[in-house]
N, C-alpha and C positions, 0 to 999 in steps of 0.2 A: 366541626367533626362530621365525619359519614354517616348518614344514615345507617339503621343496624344490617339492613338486607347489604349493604355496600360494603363494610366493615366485616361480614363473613365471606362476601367473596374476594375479598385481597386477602383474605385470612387462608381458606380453600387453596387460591390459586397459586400456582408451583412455575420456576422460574429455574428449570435447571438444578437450582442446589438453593434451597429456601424459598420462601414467597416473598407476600408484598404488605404484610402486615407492619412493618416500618414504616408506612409510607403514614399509620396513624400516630407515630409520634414525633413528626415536625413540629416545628413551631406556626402557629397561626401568623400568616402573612397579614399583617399592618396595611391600613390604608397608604400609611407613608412608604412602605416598602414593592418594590417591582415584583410582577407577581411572574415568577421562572418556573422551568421545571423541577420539579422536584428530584430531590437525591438521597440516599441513603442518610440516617440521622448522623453515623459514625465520622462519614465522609465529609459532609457538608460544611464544620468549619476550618477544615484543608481546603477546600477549592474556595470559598468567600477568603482565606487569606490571600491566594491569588490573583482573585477576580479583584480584592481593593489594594494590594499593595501595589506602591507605585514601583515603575521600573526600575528607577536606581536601588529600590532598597530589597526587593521581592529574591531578588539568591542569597542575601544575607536570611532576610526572615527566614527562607526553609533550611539550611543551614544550621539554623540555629535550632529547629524542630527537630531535622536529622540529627545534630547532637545532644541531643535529652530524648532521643529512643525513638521517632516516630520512624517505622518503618519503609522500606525502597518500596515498597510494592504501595502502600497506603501515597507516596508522593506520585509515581506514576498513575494510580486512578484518580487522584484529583487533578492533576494537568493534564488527562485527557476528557475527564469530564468537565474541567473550565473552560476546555478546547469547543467541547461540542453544544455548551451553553450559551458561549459569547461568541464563536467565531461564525458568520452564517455560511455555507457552504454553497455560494450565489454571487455576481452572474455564473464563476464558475468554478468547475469539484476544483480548484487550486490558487493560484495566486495565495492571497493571504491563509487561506484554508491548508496552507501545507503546513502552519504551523499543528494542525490536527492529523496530517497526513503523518508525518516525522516520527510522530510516537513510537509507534512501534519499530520504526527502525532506529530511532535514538536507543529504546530498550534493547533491542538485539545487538548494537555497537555497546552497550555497556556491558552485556553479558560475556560476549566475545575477547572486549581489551584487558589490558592488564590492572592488578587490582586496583594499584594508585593510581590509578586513572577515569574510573569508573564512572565516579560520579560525571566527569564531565559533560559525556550527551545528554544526559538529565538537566543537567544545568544548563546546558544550552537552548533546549528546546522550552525549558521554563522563559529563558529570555526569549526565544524567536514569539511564547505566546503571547506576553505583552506588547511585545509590536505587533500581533495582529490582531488582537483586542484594540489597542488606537487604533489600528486604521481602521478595524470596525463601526467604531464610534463613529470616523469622522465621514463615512460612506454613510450606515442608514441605523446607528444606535441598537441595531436587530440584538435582543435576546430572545433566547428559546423561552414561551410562556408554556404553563401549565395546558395538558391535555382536557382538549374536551369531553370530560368525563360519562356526560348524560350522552355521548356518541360512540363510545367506544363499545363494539362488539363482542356480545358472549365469547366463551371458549371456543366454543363448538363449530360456531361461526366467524370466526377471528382470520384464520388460515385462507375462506371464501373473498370474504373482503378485501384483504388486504390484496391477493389476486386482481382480481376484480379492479381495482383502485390501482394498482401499479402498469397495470393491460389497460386503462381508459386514461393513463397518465393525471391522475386527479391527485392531487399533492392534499387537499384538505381530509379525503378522505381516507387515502392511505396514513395520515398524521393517526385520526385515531384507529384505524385498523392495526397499525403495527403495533401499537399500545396494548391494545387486546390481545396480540400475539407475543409480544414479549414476555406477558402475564404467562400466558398458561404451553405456549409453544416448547418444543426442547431444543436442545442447542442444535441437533443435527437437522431438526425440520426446516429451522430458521435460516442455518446455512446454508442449506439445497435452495432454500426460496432466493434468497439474496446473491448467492454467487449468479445463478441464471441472468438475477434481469442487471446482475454488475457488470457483465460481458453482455450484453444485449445487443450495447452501440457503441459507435465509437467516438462519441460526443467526447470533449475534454481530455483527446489523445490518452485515452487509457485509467485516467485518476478516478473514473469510478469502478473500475475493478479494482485498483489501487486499496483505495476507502475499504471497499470490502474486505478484501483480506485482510490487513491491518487493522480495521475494527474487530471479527472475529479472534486476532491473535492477540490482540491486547486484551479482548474480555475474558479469553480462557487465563491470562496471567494475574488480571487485577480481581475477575469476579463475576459471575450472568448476574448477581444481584444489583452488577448498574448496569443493566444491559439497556433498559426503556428508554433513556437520554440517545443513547447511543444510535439504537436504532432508526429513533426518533430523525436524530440527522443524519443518518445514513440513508434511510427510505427521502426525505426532502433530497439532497443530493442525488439519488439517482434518477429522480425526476424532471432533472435538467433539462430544459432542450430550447432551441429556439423557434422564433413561429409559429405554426400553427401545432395543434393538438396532435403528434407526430402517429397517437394510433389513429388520425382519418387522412394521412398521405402516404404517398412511398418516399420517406425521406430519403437522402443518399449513406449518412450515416447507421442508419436502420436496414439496410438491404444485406450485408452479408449473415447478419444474427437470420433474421427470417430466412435465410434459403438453406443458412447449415442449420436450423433448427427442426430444417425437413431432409436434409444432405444428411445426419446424422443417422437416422432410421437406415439408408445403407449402407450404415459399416455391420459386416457379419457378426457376429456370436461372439467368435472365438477371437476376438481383435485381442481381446488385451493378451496374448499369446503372442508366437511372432520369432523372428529369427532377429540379432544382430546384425545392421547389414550398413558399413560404413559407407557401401556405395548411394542406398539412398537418405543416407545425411548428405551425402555431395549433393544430390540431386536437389533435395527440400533448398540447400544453400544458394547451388544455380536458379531454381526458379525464383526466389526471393528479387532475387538481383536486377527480373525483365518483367515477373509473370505477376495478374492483377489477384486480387483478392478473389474470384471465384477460381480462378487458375491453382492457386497455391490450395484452397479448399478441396479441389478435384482430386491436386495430387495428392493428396493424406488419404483422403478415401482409398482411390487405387494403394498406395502402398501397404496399407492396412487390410484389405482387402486379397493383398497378394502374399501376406503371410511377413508383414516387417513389424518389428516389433515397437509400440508406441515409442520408447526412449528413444531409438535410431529417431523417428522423428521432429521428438524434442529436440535434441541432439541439432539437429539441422537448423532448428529456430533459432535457438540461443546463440547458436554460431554464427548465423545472418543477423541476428541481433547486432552481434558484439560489431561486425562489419560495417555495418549501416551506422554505428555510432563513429568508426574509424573515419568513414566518409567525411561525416559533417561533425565532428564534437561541438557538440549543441542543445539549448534546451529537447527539439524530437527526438536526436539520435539516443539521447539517453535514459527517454521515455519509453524507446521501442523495449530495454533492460527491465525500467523496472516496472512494467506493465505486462511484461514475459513473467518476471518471478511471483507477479498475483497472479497469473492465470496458471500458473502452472502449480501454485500453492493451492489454489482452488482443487484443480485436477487432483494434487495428492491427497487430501483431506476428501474430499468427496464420496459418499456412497453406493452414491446412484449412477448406472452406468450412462444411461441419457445426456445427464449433466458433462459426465466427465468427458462424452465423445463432443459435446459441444462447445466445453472449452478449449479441446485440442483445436478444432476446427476453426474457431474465434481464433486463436493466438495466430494458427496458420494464416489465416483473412487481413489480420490488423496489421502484416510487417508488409505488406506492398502498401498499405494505407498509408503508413510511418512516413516511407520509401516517396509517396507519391506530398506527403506536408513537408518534404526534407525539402524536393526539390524547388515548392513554390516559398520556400524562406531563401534560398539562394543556392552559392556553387555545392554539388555536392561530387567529391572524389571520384575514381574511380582505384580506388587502390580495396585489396582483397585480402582476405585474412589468410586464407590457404597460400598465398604469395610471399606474408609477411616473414623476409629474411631474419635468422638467428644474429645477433652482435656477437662481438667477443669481448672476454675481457671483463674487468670492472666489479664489483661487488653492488647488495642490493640498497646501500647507501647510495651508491653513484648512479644507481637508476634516479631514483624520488630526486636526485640534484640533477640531471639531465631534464627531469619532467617539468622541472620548472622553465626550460627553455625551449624544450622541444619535444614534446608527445610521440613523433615517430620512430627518435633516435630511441627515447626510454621502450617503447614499447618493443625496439629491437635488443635493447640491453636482456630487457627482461626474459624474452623469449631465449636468448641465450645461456644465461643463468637458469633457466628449467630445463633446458636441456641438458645443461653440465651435472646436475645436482639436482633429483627430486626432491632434496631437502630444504631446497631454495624458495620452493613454492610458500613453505610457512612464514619463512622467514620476510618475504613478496608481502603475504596477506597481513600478518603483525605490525610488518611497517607503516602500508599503504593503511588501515587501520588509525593507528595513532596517529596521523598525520591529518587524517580528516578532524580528528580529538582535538587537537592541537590548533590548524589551520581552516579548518570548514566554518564559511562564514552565510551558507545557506542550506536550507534544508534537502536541498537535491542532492549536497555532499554525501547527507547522513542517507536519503533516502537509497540512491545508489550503489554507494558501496555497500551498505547492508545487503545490498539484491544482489547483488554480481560476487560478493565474499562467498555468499550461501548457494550460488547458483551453481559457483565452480563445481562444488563438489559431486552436481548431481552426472556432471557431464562424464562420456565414455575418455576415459587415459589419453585415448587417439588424439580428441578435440583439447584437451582442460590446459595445456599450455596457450595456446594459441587464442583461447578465451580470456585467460587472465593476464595478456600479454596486452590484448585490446582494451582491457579495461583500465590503463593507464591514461586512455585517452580524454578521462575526466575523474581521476583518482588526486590527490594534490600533492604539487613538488613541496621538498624540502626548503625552499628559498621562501626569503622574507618572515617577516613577522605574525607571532603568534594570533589567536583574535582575542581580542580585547575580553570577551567573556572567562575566556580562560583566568586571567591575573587575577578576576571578582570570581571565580569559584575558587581557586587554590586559596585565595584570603578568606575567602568567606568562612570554608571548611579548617581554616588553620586552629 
């Protein structure tokens, strides 16, 4: 047990919505037992069912919890908290670590679909966690151990540290700074700290702003009282890089963060004001398509600066997004999406206008980055979304059966169908929806479409067909067979 002076300050210390005075009623870790981070007591034999049950049996076990009352919220914090105790988030923020990425968007696909259908991204993401728990194992055994307590930073000085430690890229010592901040920091501090340096670089095509947003989305729905696991591997993950110590070089992933970190101080006052102006969403779109990342930077400045209004800008990303995925449908093109909808989640949520001129500025920087990894993985199109002809014809059944064939013809079916019928649009999203429920046998299904279903909506009438016309280009056809997960969750739940 804690000495008494320790035992008042978890007691003291405030976490958002409670403290950390649970943390004295674990159980005393055994010599025989691995010594992990610690978890909430409530939670703890939810996620040990996960962490041991084996995988043929682990969607029966929960299953079988879900039916004698344990609640949807209490199964989502423990398979993201299994996620960020057993998965390690290295050599990089993805590969197997998407089964920790998915969360949140497997939660937004169940909130979304229809009722009998619900459980299913739950259930699947339960199963992508056990495969990435083995392959854990069979890479480096890593679990997250207990914080080092005798190093962890007062309140007061928590916030300095951990600074400090994320700016000298020091992963040990950011480990216990952000511990000390998880204690006593508030959710808004936290997230201004972490959205920053989750856009900083462009290490891992995007999946550390990824991380970021989907870790804060999930702890505002599960709880800040598991926030210190989380954080835990969220600060190790952004610490990523390769070679040398990246604050004593100018890396090349490191240079657009540093220059719109000081390019951001010249957007005027009155930015977030502004006119609608569809002509410079063309523009953001044309430069995408030639212009390098300080290029695309400049031009936001001016446009902002000449009185357009941020959305018109967004506007233009998301649409060069969706095109650059048209290009190449492919693991980058579909990064540029959902790499767009964290930084632009970051931006909405945001307080601070600093931040939020820095994430427009990042997102703008990161799609000729995208643009320039498309082109060294191979051919990349030259076809344009502003281009992309209407089909005729056909219902949105016959799209998802074209898409299994052909991506261009669906995404011209579809485009036509939103123009016949703005009612078409839901009926578009509903479908393309359950069919990832049904057929998604990766986490990029789930992560994806959750980004681009939700992204639609923010965009101006002008663009939002032509956007969800695109996003066919890795949405899933109706052909072939269910995934196998599906039959062990309909049985399991039966």
């Amino acid at each position: 047990m804690p000495a008494p002076d320790r035992r008042s300050f978890l007691t003291a210390s405030a976490l958002g919505v409670g403290g950390l005075a649970f943390l004295d009623n674990l159980p005393a870790v055994t010599a025989q037992e691995p010594r992990l981070a610690r978890l909430d007591a409530d939670i703890d034999p939810l996620v040990r069912l996960l962490e041991d049950t084996p995988r043929n049996r682990v969607l029966e076990e929960v299953a079988a919890r879900v039916q004698r009352g344990t609640p949807y919220r209490d199964v989502l914090a423990a398979l993201f908290l299994a996620g960020v105790r057993n998965v390690r988030p290295r050599p990089s923020v993805g590969f197997k670590f998407h089964a920790v990425l998915v969360v949140n968007s497997a939660h937004l696909a169940s909130l979304a679909g229809p009722d009998r259908e619900r459980w299913l991204p739950i259930f699947w993401a339960v199963d992508s966690f056990k495969g990435a728990q083995a392959e854990n194992v069979r890479e480096s055994g890593w679990r997250m151990g207990p914080v080092d307590e005798a190093k962890v930073p007062p309140g007061h000085r928590a916030t300095e540290a951990f600074a400090a430690a994320m700016d000298n890229w020091d992963v040990e010592a950011a480990d216990v700074a952000v511990a000390g901040l998880a204690r006593t920091g508030s959710r808004n501090e936290l997230h201004e700290l972490f959205t920053r340096y989750g856009c900083r670089d462009f290490r891992d095509i995007g999946h550390k702003a990824i991380f970021v947003a989907n870790a804060f989305r999930t702890l505002d729905c599960i709880g800040w009282h598991h926030a210190e696991p989380v954080l835990r591997s969220l600060a190790f993950a952004l610490l990523h890089h390769e070679g040398d110590n990246p604050a004593k070089r100018d890396g090349e992933p490191d240079r657009p963060g540093r220059r719109n970190a000081e390019l951001a101080a010249r957007i005027g006052a009155n930015w977030r004001g502004g006119r609608a102006d569809p002509a410079a969403t063309a523009d953001v779109l044309a430069a995408v398509r030639t212009g390098s990342a300080n290029d695309l930077s400049d031009r936001v400045v001016s446009h902002l600066n000449g009185g357009v209004a941020p959305a018109a800008v967004w506007d233009g990303l998301f649409v060069a997004a969706g095109e650059l995925l048209m290009r190449q449908p492919g693991i980058v093109g579909l990064h540029t999406l959902t790499t767009l909808n964290a930084l632009h989640h970051g931006y909405q949520t945001s307080g601070v206008d600093a931040t939020r001129k820095l994430l427009l500025l990042q997102a703008a920087a990161f799609l000729p980055l995208f643009r320039e990894a498309m082109t060294a993985r191979g051919k990349v199109s030259d076809v344009r979304i502003d281009a992309l002809e209407a089909g005729e014809g056909g219902d949105v059944g016959q799209v998802f059966a074209t898409l299994s064939r052909d991506k261009a013809a669906a995404a011209r079916q579809a485009l036509g169908l939103l123009r016949a019928d703005p009612a078409n649009a839901r009926k578009l999203v509903d479908a393309g929806r359950l069919l990832v429920f049904l057929k998604g046998t990766d986490s990029h299904d789930y992560k994806f479409s959750s980004a681009v279903l939700e992204d639609y909506a923010h965009l101006a009438p002008a663009w939002r067909d032509r956007f969800l016309a695109a996003s066919l280009f890795w949405l899933k056809g109706s052909a072939g067979p269910d995934a196998p997960v599906v039959a062990r969750t309909r049985a399991a739940l039966a």
